[in-house]
N, C-alpha and C positions, 0 to 999 in steps of 0.2 A: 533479505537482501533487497536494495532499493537502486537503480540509478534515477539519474533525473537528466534530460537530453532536451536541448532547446528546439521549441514547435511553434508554428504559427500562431496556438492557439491552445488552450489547458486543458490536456489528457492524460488518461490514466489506464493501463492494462495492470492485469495481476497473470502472474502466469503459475499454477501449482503442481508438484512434481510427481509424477502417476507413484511413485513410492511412500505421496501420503494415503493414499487408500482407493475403493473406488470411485466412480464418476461421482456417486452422491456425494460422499464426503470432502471430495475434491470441490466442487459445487459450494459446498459450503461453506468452506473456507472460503473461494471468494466471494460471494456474498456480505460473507461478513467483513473483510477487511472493502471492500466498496462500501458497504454502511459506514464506517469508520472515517473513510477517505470524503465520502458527500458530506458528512459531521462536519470537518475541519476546512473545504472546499475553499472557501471564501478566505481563509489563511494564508493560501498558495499565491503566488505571484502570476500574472498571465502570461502565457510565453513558453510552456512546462511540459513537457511529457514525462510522466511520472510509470516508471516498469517496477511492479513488485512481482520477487519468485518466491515464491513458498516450497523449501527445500524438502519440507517433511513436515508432518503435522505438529502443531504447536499446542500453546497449555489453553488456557480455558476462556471464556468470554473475557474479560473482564484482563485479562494478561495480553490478550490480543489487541484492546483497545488501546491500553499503556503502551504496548511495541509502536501501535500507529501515529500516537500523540506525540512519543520521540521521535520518530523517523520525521514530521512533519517540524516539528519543533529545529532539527539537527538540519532540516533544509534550509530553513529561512534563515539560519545564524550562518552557515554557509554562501549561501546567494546575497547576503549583507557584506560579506569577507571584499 
């Protein structure tokens, strides 16, 4: 789940839900989806604060990137609208 909320300036928090595991695993999941998000950085328009929650832990490397590519992809077609 993603909002996008207009900011002075282009940010990004992730937030994840202590019901995907503990602090490390929590950790890592953001991590990873902030490597994802710096990947695509230059995509986004200036102006952005970008909240992602991670409800529960998700599938594996490579299906987390795919999730990030559309969430990013699904904003610009959006913010185009």
């Amino acid at each position: 789940m993603a909002s996008f909320l207009p900011s002075s300036e282009k940010k990004m928090a992730v937030i994840v839900s202590k019901k995907t595991g503990n602090a490390v695993v929590r950790n890592y999941e953001k991590r990873i989806v902030r490597i994802f998000l710096r990947e695509y950085w230059e995509l986004l328009p200036d102006g952005l604060f970008i909240l992602i929650r991670i409800p529960k832990r998700t599938g594996d490397f490579l299906e987390k990137k795919k999730d990030v590519w559309h969430l990013i992809k699904r904003t610009k077609e959006s913010l185009l609208k």
